[in-house]
C-alpha positions as CSV (number, residue, x, y, z in Angstrom):
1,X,-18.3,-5.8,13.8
2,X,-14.7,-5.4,12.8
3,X,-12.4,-8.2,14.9
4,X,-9.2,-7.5,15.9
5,X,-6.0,-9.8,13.8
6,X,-3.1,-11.2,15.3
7,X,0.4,-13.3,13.6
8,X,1.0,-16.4,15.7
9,X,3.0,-18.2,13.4
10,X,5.4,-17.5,10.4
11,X,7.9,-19.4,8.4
12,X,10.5,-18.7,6.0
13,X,12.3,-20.5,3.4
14,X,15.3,-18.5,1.6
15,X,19.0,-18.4,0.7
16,X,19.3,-16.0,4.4
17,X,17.5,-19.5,6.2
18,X,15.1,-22.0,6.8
19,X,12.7,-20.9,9.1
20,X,11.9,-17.2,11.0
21,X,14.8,-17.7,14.2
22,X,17.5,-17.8,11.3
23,X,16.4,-16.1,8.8
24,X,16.2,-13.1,11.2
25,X,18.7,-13.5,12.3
26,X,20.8,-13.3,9.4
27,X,18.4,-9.8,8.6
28,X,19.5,-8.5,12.0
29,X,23.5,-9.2,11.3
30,X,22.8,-7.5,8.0
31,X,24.3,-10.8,5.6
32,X,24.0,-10.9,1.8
33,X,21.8,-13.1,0.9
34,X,23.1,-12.6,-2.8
35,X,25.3,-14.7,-4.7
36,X,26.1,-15.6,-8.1
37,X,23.9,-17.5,-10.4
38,X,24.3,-21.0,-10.3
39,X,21.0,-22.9,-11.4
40,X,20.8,-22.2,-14.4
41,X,23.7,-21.3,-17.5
42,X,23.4,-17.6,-17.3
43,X,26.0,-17.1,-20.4
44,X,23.6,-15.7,-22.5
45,X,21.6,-13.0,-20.5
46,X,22.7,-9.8,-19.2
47,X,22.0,-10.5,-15.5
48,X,24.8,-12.7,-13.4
49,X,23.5,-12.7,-9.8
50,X,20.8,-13.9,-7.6
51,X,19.6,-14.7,-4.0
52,X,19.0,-18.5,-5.1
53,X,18.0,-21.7,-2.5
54,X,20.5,-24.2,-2.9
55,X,19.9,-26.3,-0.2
56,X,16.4,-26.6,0.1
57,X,15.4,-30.4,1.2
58,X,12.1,-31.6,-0.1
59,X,11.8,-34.6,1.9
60,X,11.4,-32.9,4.9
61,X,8.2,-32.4,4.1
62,X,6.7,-34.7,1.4
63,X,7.0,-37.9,0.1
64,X,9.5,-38.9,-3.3
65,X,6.3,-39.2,-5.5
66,X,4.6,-36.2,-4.1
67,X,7.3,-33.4,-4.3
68,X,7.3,-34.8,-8.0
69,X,3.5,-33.3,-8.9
70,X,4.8,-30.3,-7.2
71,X,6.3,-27.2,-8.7
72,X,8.9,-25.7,-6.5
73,X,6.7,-22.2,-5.7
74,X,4.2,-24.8,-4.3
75,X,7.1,-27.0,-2.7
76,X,8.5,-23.6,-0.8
77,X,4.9,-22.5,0.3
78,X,3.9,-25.9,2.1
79,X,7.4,-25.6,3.9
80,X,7.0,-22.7,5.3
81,X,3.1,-23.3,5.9
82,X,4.4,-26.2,8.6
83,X,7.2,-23.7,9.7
84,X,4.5,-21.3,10.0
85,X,1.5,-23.8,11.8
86,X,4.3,-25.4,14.0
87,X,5.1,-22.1,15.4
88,X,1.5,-21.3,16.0
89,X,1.1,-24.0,17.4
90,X,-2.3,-24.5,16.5
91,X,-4.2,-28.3,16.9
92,X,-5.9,-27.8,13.5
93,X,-8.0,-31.3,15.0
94,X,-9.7,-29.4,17.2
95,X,-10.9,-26.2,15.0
96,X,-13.8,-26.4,12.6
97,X,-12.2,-26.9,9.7
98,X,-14.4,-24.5,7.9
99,X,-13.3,-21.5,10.3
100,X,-10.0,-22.4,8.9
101,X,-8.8,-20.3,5.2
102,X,-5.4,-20.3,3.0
103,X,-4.8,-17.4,1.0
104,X,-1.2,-17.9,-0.7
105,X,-0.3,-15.6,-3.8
106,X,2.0,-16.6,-6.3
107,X,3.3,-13.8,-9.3
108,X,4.5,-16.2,-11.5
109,X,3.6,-19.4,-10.2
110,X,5.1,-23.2,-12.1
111,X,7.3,-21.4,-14.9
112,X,9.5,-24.1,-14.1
113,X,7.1,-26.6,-14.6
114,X,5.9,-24.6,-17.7
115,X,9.5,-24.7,-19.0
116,X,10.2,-28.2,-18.6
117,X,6.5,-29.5,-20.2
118,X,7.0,-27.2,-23.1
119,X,10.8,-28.9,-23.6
120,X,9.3,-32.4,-23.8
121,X,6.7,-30.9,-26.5
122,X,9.0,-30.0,-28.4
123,X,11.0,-32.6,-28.6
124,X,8.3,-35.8,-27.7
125,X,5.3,-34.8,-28.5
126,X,2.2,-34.0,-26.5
127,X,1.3,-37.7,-25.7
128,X,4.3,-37.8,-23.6
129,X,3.3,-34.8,-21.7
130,X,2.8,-35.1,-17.9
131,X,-1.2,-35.1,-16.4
132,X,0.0,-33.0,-13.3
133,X,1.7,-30.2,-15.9
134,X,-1.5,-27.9,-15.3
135,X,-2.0,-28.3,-11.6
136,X,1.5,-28.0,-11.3
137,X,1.8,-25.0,-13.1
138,X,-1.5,-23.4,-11.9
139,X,-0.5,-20.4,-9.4
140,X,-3.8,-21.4,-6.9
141,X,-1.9,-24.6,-6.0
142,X,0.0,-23.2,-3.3
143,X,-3.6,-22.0,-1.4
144,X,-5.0,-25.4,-2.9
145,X,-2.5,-27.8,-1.9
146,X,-2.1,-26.3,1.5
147,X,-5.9,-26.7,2.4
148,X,-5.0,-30.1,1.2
149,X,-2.7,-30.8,3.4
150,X,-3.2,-29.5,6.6
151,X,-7.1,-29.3,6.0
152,X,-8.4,-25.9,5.7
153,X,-11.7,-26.2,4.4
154,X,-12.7,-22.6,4.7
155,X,-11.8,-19.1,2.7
156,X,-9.1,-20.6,-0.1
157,X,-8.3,-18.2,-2.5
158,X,-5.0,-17.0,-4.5
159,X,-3.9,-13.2,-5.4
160,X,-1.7,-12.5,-8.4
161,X,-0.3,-9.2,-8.2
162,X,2.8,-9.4,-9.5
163,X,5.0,-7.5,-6.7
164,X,2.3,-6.6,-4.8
165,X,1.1,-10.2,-4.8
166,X,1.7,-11.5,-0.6
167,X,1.1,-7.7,0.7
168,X,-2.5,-8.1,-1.3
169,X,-2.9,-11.7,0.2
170,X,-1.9,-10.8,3.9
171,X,-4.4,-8.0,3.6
172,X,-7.7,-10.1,1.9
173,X,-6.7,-13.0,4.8
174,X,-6.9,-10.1,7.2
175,X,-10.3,-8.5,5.9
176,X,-11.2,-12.4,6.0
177,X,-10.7,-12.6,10.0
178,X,-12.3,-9.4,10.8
179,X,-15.3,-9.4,8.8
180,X,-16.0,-13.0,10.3
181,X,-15.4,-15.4,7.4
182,X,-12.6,-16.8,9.3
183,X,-10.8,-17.2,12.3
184,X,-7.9,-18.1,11.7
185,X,-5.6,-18.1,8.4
186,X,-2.7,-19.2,6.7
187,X,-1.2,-16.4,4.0
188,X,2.0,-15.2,2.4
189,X,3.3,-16.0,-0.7
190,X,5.6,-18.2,-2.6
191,X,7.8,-17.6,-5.8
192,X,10.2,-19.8,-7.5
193,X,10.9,-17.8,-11.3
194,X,14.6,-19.5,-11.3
195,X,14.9,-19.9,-15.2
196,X,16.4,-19.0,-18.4
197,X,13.0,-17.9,-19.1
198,X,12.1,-15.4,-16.4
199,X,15.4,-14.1,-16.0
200,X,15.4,-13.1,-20.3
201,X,12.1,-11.6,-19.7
202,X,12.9,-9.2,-16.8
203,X,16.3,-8.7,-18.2
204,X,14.3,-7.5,-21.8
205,X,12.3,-5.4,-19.9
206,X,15.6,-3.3,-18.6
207,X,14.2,-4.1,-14.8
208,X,17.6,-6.5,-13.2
209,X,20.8,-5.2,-13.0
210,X,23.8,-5.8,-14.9
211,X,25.6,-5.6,-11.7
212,X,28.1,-8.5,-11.4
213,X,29.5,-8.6,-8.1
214,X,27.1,-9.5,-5.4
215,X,27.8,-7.2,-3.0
216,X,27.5,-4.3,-5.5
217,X,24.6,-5.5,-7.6
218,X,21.4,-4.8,-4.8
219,X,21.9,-1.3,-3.6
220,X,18.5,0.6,-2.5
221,X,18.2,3.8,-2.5
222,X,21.8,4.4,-3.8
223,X,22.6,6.7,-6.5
224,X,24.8,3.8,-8.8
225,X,21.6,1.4,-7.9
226,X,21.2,-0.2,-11.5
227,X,18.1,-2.8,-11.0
228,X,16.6,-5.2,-8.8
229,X,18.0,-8.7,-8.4
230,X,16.1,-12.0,-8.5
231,X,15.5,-13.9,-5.3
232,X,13.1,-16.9,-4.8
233,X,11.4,-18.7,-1.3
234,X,8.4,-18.4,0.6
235,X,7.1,-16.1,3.5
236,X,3.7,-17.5,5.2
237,X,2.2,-16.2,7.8
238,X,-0.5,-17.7,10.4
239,X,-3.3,-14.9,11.3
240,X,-5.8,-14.8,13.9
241,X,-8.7,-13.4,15.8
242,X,-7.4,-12.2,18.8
243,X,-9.7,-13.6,21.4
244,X,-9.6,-16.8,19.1
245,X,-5.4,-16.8,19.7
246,X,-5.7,-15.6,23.5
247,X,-8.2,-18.9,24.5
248,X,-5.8,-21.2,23.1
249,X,-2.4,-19.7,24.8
250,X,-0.8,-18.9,21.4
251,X,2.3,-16.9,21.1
252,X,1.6,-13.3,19.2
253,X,4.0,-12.1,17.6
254,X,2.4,-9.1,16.0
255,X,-0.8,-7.4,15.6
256,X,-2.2,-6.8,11.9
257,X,-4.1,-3.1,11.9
258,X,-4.6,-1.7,8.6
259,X,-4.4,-2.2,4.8
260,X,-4.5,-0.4,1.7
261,X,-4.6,-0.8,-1.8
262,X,-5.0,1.4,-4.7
263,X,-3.6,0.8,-9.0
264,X,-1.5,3.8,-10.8
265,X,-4.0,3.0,-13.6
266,X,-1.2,4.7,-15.5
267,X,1.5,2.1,-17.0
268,X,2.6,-1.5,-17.5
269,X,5.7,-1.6,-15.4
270,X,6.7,2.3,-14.3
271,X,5.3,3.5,-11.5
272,X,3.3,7.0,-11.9
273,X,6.0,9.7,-11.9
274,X,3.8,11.5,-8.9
275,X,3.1,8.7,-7.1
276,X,-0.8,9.3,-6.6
277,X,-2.0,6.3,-6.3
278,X,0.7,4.8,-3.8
279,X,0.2,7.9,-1.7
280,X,-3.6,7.0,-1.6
281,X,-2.2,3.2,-0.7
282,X,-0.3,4.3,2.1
283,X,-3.0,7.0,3.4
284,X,-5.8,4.3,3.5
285,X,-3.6,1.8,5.2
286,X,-2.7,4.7,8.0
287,X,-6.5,5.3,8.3
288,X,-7.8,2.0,8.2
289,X,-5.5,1.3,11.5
290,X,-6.9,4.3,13.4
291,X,-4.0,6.2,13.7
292,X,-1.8,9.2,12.9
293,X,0.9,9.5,10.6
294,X,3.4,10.7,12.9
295,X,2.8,8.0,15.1
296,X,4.5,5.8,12.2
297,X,7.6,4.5,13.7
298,X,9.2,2.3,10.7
299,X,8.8,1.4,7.4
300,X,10.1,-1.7,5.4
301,X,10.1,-0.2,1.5
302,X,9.2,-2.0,-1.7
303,X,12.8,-0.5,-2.5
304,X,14.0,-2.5,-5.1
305,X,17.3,-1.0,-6.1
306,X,15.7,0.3,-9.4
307,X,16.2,3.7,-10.5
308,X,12.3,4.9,-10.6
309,X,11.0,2.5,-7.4
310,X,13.2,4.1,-5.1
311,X,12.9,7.7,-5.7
312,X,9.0,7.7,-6.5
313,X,8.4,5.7,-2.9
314,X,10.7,8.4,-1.1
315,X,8.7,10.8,-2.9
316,X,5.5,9.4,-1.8
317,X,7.0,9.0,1.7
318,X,7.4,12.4,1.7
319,X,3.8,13.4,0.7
320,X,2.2,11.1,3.0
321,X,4.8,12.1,6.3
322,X,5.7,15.6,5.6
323,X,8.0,16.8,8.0
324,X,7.6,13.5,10.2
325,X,9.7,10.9,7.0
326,X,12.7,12.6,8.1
327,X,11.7,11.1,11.6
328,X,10.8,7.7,10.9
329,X,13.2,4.9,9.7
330,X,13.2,3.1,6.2
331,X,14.5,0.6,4.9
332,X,14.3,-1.9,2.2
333,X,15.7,-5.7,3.2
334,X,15.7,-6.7,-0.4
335,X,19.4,-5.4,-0.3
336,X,19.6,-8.6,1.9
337,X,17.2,-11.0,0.2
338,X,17.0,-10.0,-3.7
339,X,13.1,-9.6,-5.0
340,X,11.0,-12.5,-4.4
341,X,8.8,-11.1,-6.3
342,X,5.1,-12.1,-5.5
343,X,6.5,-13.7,-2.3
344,X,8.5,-10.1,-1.3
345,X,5.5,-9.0,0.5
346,X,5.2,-12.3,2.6
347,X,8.9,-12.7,4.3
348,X,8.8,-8.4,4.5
349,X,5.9,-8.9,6.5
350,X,8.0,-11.2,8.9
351,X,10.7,-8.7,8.9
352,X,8.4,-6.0,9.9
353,X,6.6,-7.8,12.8
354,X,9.8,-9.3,14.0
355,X,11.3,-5.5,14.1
356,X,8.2,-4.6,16.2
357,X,8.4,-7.8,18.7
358,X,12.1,-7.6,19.5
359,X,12.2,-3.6,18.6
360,X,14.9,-3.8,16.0
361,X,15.3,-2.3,13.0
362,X,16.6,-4.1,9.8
363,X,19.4,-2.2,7.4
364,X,19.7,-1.4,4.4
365,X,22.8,-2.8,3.3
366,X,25.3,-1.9,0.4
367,X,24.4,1.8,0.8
368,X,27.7,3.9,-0.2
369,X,26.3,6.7,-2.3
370,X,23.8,8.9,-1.2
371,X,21.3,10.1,-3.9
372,X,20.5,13.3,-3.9
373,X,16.7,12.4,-4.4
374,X,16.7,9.3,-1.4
375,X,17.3,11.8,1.3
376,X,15.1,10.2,4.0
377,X,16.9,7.8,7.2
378,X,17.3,4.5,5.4
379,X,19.6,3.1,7.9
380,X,22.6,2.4,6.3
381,X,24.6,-0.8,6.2
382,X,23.8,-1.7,10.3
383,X,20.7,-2.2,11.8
384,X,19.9,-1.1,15.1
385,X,17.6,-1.2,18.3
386,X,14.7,1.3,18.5
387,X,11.6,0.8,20.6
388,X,8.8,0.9,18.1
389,X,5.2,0.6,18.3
390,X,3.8,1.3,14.5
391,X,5.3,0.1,11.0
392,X,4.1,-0.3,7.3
393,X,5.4,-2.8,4.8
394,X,4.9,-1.4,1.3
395,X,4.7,-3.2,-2.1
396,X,4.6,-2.5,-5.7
397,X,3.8,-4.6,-8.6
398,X,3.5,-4.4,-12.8
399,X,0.4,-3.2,-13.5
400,X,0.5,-0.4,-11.1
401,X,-1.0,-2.5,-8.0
402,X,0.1,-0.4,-4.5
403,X,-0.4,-3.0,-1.3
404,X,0.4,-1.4,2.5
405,X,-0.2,-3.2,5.1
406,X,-0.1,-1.7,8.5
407,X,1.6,-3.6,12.0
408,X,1.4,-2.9,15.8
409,X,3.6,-4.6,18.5
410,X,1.4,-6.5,20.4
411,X,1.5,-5.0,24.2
């Protein structure tokens, strides 16, 4: 018997804020969440700009020694894992632990960590390299380390996806709840790519922009768009059984209806030039929630600012909507956030069910130029209120993986 999945909890840590009330509220007022890169020399690649966490405090949550066997995309996820539990408000003491899963993806996972131990190879040798460097760089941690701490001794897996990566999550953790392997669980993902390294790779690969000013570098949807921009944090989300969430008084925020997933099975990093596949992905996701595509109200884009993302997904929009995309609304928050890459789907997940609760819907900012192929409503540069009932959050990754998930307001 399929169960029906609600969010009770969710937590955020990026550039735009430290936990969901701020963060949203920053999405809502439409702010910049980009800036220029200052982690890291960037002298010697191409791309200048970045939605980077400067003021991130691990000893908010762990000890000295502990955030010190911890990569950063591990660091990010347990944050907002208690941002996300606290809000839930959830006595994990009085739950069987073994009703009780994590599912936390990761794209990239500890490249920093990776970076750093491959440094003192080179220049100590391998005796002086650290025993935490593999569970440190390992992307599972996250999922691991979480059960670890707040003891979920149930479902515990990790997706890697690239892009795709916290959509997939959100959608197994949901599959997990209403198949009856769990009842409640903690999902998102977590990214934190903020080197020399990653940045060369993506910058190799012609995917980031060249784009120096901030405010002209993450465009969506525009016709000058030139390439995504690099942002790093950590969306998590708690999900539940409803009649699970309703005993214990919780607060739902949202109600999870429908997934999909398909691959493009056609390239590496370009998405198919018909969009096949990510039509299927977005069909299967309407279907699987039970109900029409015109009933669609919203939907928060994989948009990426790249020059093939945005027009294939209108493109798809299109073919899945018909008349009815030049109804709904669209629009992709990286302009706000940057790419968190395999953490994109968790904190757009956030943004979608907080559009649904408080029935407002997120811009699309630094929109200027129309392009002649992104016709559909994007909703340029302000946000605004719109009663909605029904919204998808859509997301891409290398490899051709498609992940829709599909979102209610909870009445």
């Amino acid at each position: 018997m399929s169960r029906r999945v609600v969010i009770t909890g969710t937590g955020v840590v990026h550039a735009l804020g430290k936990g969901t009330p701020d963060f949203w509220n920053a999405i809502k007022e439409g702010k910049n969440g980009i800036t220029g890169i200052t982690k890291f020399d960037c002298s010697r690649i191409s791309t200048k700009v970045a939605s980077e966490i400067t003021d991130f405090d691990p000893s908010l949550y762990f000890e000295k020694k502990e955030a010190k066997r911890l990569d950063l995309f591990t660091q990010y996820a347990i944050a907002a894992s208690c941002m996300a539990i606290n809000e839930s408000g959830i006595d994990v003491k009085k739950e069987d632990p073994f009703r009780l899963g994590v599912l936390i993806g990761s794209g990239i996972g500890g490249i920093l960590t990776l970076e750093d131990q491959k440094q003192i190879l080179m220049e100590k040798g391998p005796q002086r390299i650290s025993p935490f460097f593999i569970p440190m760089m390992i992307a599972n941690m996250a999922s691991g380390y979480a059960a670890i701490k707040f003891g979920f001794q149930g479902f515990n897996e990790c997706v890697v996806t690239a892009c795709a990566t916290a959509n997939h999550a959100i959608g197994d953790a949901f599959n997990a709840i209403r198949w009856g392997m769990a009842d409640v669980m903690l999902t998102g993902g977590s990214e934190a790519a903020y080197s020399e390294l990653a940045f060369a790779g993506f910058c190799a690969a012609k995917a980031m922009t060249t784009e120096s000013d901030p405010e002209l570098a993450c465009r969506p949807f525009d016709k000058n768009r030139s390439g995504f921009v690099m942002g790093e944090g950590a969306g998590i989300l708690v999900l539940e059984e409803l009649e699970h969430a309703l005993n214990r008084g919780a607060n739902i925020i949202a109600e999870v209806i429908g997934y999909g997933c398909t691959c493009d099975a056609y390239h590496v990093t370009a998405p198919h030039p018909e969009g096949v596949a990510g039509i299927k992905a977005m069909q299967f996701a309407i279907n699987d929630a039970g109900i029409k595509p015109e009933q669609v109200d919203y939907i928060n884009a994989h948009g990426t600012s790249t020059p093939l993302n945005d027009s294939v997904e209108t493109m798809v929009i299109k073919k899945v909507f018909g008349d009815h995309a030049y109804k709904l609304a669209v629009s992709s928050t990286k302009s706000m956030t940057g790419h968190l890459l395999g953490a994109a789907g968790g904190i757009e997940a956030i943004i979608t069910a907080m559009a649904l609760k408080e029935g407002f819907l997120p811009p699309t900012i630094h929109l200027e130029t129309p392009d002649e192929e992104c016709d559909l409503d994007y909703i340029p540069n302000q946000g605004r209120k719109a009663d909605i009932k029904y919204a998808l959050s859509n997301a891409l990754g290398f490899g051709g993986h498609n992940a829709v998930i599909a979102l209610k307001k909870y009445e």
